[in-house]
C-alpha positions as CSV (number, residue, x, y, z in Angstrom):
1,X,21.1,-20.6,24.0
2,X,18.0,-22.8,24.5
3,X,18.4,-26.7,24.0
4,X,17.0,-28.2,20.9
5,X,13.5,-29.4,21.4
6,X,12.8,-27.6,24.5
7,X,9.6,-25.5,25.3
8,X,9.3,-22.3,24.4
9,X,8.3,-19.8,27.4
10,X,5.1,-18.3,27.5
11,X,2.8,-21.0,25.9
12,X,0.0,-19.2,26.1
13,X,1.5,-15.9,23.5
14,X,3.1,-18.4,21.2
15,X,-0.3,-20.5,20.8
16,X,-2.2,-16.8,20.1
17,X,0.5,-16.0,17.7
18,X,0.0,-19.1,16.3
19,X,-3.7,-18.5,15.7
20,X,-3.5,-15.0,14.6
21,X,-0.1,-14.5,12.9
22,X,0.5,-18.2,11.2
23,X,-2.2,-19.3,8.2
24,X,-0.8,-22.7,8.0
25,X,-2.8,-24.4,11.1
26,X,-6.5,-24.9,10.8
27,X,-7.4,-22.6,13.6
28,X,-5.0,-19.6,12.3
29,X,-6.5,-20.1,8.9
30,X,-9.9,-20.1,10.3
31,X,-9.3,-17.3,12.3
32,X,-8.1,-15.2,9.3
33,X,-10.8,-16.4,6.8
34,X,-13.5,-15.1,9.7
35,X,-11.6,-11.6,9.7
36,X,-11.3,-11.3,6.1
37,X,-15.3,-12.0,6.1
38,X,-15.9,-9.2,8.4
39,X,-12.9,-6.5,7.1
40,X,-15.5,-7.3,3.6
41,X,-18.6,-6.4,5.5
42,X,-17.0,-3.1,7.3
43,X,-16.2,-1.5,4.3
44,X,-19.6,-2.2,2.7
45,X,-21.3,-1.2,5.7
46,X,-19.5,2.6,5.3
47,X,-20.0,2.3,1.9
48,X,-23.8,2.0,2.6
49,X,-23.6,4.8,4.7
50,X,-22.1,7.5,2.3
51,X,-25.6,6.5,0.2
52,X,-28.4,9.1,1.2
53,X,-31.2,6.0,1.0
54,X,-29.8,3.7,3.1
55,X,-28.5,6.6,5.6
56,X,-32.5,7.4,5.9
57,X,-33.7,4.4,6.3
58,X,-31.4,2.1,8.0
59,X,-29.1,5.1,9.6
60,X,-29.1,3.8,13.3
61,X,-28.4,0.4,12.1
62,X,-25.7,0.7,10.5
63,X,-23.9,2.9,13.1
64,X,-24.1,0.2,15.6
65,X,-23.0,-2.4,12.9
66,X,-20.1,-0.2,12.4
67,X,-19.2,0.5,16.4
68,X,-19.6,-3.7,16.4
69,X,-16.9,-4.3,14.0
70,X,-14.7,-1.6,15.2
71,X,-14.8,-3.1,18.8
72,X,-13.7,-6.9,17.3
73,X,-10.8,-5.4,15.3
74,X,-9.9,-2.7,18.3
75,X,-9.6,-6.1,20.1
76,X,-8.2,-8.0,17.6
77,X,-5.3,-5.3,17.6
78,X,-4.4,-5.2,21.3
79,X,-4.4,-9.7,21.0
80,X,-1.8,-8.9,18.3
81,X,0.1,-6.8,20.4
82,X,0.0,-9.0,23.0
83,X,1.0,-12.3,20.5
84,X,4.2,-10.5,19.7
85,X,7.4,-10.6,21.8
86,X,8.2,-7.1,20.6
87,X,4.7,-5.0,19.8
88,X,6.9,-2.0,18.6
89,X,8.2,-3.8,15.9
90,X,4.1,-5.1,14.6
91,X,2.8,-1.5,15.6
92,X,5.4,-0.1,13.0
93,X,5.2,-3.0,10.2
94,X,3.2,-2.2,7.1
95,X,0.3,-4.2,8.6
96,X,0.3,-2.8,12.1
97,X,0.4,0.3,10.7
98,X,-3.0,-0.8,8.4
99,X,-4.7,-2.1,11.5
100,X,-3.9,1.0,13.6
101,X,-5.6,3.3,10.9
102,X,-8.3,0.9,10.4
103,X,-9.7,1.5,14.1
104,X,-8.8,5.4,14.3
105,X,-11.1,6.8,12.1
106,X,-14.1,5.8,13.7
107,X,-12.8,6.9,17.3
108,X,-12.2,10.2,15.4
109,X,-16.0,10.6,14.2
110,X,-16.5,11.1,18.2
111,X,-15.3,14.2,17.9
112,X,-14.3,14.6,14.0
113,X,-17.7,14.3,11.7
114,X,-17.4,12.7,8.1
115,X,-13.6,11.2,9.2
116,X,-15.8,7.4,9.6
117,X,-15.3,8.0,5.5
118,X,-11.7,6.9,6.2
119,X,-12.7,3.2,7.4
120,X,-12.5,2.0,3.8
121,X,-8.5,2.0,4.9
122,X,-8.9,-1.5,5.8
123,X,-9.9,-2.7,2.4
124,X,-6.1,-2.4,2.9
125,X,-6.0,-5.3,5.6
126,X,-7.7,-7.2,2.5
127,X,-4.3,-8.5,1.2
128,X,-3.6,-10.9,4.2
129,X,-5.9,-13.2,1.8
130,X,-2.7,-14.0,0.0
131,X,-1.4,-15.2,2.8
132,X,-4.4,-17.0,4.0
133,X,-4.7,-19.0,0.9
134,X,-0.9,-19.5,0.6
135,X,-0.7,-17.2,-2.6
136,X,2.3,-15.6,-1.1
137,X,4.1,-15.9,-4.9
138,X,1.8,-13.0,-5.4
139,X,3.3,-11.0,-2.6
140,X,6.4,-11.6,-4.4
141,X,5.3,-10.2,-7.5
142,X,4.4,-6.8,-5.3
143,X,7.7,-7.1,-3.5
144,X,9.6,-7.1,-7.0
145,X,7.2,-4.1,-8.2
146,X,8.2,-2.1,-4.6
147,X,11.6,-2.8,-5.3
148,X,12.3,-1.8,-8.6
149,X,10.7,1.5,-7.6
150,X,13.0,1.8,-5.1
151,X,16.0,1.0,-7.5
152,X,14.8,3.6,-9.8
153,X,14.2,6.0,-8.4
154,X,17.5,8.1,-8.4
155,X,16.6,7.8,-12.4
156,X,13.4,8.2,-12.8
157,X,14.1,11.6,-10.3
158,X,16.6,13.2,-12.3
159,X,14.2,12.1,-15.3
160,X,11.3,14.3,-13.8
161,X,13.9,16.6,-13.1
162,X,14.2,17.2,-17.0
163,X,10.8,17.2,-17.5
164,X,10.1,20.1,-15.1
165,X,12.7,22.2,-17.0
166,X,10.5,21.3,-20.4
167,X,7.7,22.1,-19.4
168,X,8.7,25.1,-17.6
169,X,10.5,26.7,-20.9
170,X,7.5,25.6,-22.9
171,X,5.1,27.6,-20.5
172,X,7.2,30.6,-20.8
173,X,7.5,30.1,-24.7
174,X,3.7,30.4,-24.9
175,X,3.1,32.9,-22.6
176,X,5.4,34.9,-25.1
177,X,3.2,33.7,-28.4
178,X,-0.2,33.6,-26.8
179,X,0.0,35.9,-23.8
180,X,-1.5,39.1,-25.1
181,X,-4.3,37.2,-27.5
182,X,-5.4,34.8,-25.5
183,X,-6.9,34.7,-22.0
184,X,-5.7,31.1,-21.1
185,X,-2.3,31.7,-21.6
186,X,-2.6,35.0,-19.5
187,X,0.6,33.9,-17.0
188,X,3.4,31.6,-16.8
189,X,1.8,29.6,-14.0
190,X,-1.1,29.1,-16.0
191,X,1.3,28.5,-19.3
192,X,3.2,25.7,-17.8
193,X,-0.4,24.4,-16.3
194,X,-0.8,24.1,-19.8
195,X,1.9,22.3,-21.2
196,X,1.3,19.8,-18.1
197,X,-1.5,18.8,-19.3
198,X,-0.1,18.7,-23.1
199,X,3.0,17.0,-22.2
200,X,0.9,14.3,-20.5
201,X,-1.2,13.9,-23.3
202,X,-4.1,14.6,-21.1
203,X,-6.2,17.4,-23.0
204,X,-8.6,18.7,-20.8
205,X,-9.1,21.3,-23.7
206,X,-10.2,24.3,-20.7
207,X,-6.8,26.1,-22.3
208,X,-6.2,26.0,-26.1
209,X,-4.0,28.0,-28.5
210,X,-5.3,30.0,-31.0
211,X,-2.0,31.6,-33.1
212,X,-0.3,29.0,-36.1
213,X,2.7,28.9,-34.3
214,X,0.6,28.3,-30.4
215,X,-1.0,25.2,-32.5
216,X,2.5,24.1,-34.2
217,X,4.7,24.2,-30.7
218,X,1.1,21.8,-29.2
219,X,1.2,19.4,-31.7
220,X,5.2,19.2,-30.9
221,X,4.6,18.8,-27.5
222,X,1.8,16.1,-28.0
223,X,4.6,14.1,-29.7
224,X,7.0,14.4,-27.0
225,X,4.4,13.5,-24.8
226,X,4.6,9.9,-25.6
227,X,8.6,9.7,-25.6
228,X,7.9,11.1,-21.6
229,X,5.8,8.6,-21.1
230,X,7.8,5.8,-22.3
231,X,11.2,6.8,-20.4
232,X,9.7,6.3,-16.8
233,X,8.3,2.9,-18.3
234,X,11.4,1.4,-19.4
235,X,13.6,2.5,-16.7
236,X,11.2,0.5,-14.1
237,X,10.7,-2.4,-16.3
238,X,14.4,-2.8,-16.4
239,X,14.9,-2.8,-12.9
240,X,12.0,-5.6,-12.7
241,X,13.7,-7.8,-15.1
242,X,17.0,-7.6,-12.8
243,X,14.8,-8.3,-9.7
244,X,12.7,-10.9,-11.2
245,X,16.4,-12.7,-12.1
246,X,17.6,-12.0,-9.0
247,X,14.5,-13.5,-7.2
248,X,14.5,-16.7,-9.1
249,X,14.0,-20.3,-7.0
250,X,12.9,-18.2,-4.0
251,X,9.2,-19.4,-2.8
252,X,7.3,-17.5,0.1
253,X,5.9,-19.5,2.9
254,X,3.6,-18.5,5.4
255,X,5.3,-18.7,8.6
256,X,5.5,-15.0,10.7
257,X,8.4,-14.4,13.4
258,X,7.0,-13.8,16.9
259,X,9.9,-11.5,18.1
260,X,10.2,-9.1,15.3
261,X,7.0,-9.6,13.2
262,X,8.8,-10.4,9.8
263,X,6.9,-12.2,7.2
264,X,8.6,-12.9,4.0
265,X,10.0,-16.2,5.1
266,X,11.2,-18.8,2.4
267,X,8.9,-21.7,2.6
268,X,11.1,-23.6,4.2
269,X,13.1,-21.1,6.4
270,X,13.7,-22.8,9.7
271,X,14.6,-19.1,11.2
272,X,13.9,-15.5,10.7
273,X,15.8,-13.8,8.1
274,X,15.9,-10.3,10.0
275,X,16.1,-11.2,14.1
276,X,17.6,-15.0,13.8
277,X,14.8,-16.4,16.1
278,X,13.7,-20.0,15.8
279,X,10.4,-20.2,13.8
280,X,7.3,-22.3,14.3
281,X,6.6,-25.3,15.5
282,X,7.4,-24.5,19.4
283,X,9.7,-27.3,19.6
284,X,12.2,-25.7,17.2
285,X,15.0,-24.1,18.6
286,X,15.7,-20.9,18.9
287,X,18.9,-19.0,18.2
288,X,19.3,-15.5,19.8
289,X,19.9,-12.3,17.2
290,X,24.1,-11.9,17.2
């Protein structure tokens, strides 16, 4: 174990962590307000390009503009790599994952034309901002969301489960009152297409029934449609109200682990919930993962 107060090794990687992982030092926070900036102006720059007038008449331009900003975050993404005492464990995070597919697209166009479309990915890299200006309660708010998901998901599956069945018996039902009349109803497949789009309450009105008893089972099923649509609703929102009590007098800070990448520290964690690492400042010490 490393004495308290001592120097970390490798100075150097901890200070270009610093900068590029951590928002709460002027030059990280810099540094990540500068990116954001130019994450802004790549996307609108391959926005621009997907409009004819602009491809005519500023084409080459914008090309290079795009080629520039690819090179920065291409670099950008090896510093992280390099800032990190394990890069495996960035290159597979949510956000290493977001800056990998940020940069491949436009290597792809090399070979690949159109896949440059894809570069509006890193609208994705967008939600550091939260970060940057310490709005990590936010992040909380999308954690709870992911979570409760998660939690109902076993539910919510076995409730879609259900659904299919309906839908596939209401299909068959109208293929059996419809099918010889009516063109739109002239197989299951298309049937249950149907009552998809009935159940759902969407109505895209391509596929309509035209016996009494076609109109009286769609006018059922229109009703139903809004008990389908509530289930889902209320199982999630119950699982948010257990996270949100769960999650109560926690308070996201801004402080990223150098050896494992995690960054859903408390505001005032001292080390990293998942590895045990010491976190910043560099005089803090460090505890080794048991």
């Amino acid at each position: 174990m490393r004495p308290e107060h001592a120097p970390l090794e490798d100075d150097w990687r901890h200070k270009l962590h610093e900068v590029i992982f951590e928002a709460d030092t002027p030059a990280g926070k810099w540094f990540d307000i500068i990116l954001l900036v130019m994450i802004v102006f790549s996307v609108i720059i391959v926005m621009l390009e997907s409009v004819p007038g602009y491809q005519e008449d500023h084409g080459t331009m914008l090309v290079v503009l795009e080629w520039l900003f690819t090179a920065v975050f291409t670099v950008e993404y090896i510093l992280r790599l390099l800032a990190v005492k394990r890069p495996s464990a960035y290159a597979l995070s949510f956000f290493g994952i977001v800056d990998l597919l940020a940069l491949l697209p436009t290597y792809l166009s090399i070979f690949v034309f159109g896949t440059q479309a894809f570069i509006v990915v890193r609208a994705l890299r967008l939600l550091r901002v939260f970060r940057v200006l310490k709005l990590g309660n936010y992040l909380d708010e999308s954690q709870i969301i992911t979570k409760s998901l998660v939690a109902s998901q076993r539910k919510i599956s076995v409730f879609l489960f259900a659904v299919l069945m309906i839908v596939l018996i209401i299909g068959a039902i109208m293929y059996l009152i419809e099918g010889e009349t009516n063109e739109g109803f002239s197989s299951i497949p298309l049937s249950v297409y149907w009552a998809i789009v009935t159940l759902t309450t969407v109505g895209f009105g391509d596929i309509t029934p035209q016996t009494a008893l076609g109109q009286f089972i769609s006018a059922v099923v229109m009703i139903i449609g809004y008990a389908v649509i509530a289930v889902p609703t209320g199982i999630v929102s119950a699982e948010m109200v257990r996270q949100v009590d769960d999650g109560k007098g926690s308070q996201r800070g801004t402080q990223s682990c150098r050896f494992c990448g995690e960054e859903t520290h408390h505001s005032e964690a001292k080390f990293c919930q998942s590895c045990g690492h010491g976190l910043n400042p560099v005089t803090q010490t460090e505890v080794p993962p048991i």
